[in-house]
C-alpha positions in Angstrom: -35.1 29.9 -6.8 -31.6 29.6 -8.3 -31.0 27.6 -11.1 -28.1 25.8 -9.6 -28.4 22.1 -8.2 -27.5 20.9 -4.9 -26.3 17.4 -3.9 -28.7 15.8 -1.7 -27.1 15.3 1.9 -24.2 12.9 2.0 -24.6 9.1 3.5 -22.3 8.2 6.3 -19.6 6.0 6.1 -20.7 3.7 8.9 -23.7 3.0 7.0 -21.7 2.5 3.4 -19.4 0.4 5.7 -22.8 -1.6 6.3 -24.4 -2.4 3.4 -21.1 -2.7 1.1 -19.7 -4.7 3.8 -20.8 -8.4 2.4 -21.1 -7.7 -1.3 -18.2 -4.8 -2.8 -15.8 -5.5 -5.6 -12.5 -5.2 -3.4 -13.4 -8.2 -1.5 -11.6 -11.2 -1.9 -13.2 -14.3 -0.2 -11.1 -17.4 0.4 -12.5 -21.0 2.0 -9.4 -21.8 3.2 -7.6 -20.1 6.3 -11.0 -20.4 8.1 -12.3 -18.4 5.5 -10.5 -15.2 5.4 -11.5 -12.4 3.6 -9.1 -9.7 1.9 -9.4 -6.3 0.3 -8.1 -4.9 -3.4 -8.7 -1.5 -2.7 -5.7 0.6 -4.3 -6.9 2.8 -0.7 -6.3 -0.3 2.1 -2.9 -0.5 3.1 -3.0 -3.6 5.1 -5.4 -5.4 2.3 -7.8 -6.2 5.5 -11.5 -6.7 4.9 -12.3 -4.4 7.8 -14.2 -0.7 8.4 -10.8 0.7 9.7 -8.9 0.0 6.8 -11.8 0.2 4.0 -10.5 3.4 1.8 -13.4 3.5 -0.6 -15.6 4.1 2.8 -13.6 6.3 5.2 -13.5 10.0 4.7 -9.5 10.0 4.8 -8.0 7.0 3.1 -4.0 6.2 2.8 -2.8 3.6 -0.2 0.9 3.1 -1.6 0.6 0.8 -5.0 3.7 0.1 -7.4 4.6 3.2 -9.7 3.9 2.6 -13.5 6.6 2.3 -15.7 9.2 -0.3 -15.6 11.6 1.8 -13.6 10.3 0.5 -10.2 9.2 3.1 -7.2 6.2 3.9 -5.4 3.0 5.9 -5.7 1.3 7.6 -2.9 -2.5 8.1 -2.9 -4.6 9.9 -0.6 -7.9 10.8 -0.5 -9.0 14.2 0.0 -12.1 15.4 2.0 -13.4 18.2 -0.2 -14.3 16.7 -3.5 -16.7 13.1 -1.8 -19.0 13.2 -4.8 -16.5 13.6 -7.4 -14.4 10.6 -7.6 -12.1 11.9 -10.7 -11.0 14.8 -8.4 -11.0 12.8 -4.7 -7.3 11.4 -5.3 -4.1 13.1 -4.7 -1.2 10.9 -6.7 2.4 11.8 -5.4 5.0 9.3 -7.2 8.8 8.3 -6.4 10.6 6.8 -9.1 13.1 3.8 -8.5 16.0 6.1 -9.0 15.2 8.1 -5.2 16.8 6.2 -2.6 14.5 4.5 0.0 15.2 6.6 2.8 13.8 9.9 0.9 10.9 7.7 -0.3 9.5 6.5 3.9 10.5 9.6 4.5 8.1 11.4 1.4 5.3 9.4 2.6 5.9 9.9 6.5 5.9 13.4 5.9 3.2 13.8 3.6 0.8 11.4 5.7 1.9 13.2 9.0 0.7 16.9 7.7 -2.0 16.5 6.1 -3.7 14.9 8.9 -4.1 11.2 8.5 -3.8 8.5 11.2 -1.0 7.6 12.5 -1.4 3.7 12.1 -2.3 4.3 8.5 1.2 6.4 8.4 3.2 3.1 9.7 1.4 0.6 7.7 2.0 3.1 3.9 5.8 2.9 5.0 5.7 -0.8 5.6 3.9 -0.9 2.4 6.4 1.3 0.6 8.9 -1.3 1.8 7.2 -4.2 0.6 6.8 -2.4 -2.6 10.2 -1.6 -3.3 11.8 -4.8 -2.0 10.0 -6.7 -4.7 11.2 -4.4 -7.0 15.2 -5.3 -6.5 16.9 -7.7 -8.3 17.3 -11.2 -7.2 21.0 -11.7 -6.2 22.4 -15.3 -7.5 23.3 -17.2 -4.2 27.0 -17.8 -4.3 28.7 -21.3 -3.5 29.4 -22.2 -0.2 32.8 -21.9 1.2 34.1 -25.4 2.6 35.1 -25.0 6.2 36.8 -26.9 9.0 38.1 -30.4 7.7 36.9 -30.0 4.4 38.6 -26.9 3.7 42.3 -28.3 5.2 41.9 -31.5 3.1 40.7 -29.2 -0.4 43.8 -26.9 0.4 46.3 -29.8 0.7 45.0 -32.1 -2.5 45.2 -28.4 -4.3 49.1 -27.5 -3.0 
């Protein structure tokens, strides 16, 4: 007998899905909306309380969160399929700082999504994410007055000549 240990056989994730499905600590409950229920996982790009989206319970997971730092951009994390029972090592963290421009960032996390084999839905909806992400991070442009037109603008013209 070797002295090394061995993992006992791994659950599936329909039946994680099924007992952390009422009770986890990414759900968000609300009583209003018909009570509507939302996910934190860093892994859920839609924030959906559902199986199809539920990153801590699917084998591949997709999630794009804000980058650290106070220079704005994006981080990309995937899950990866070899390392399930060490969660340290099960993330892959690709980053693109606020300096990139947009394009090169969808384009980062299209790529990267597309060949390592995830879904393509979860593709889209980490670019729409992305999008979200770095929209939020622009700055607020001050609205400027309103030009006066027709009329108004004839009669401002003349008192001004």
């Amino acid at each position: 007998m070797s002295g090394h240990s061995h993992h006992s056989h791994q659950v599936s994730s329909d039946l994680v899905w099924e007992i952390a499905r009422n009770q986890n600590s990414f759900l968000v409950k609300r009583k209003t909306g018909g009570g509507v229920r939302f996910s934190r996982d860093p892994l859920n790009p839609l924030n959906v309380h559902s199986r199809k989206y539920a990153g801590f319970v699917n084998d591949k997971a997709v999630g794009v969160v804000p980058a650290e730092g106070d220079k704005g951009g994006v981080t990309l994390i995937t899950k990866k399929t070899k390392h399930t029972q060490r969660p340290r090592s099960n993330l892959n963290k690709i980053t693109w700082g606020g300096d990139k421009s947009t394009r090169k960032t969808y384009k980062g996390i299209s790529s990267n999504v597309a060949k390592n084999g995830y879904r393509g839905d979860l593709r889209a909806s980490a670019v729409a994410r992305a999008s979200a992400i770095r929209q939020s991070q622009r700055p607020v442009k001050e609205t400027p007055e309103p030009k006066l037109r027709g009329s108004k603008a004839k009669k401002d013209g003349a008192d001004e000549a």
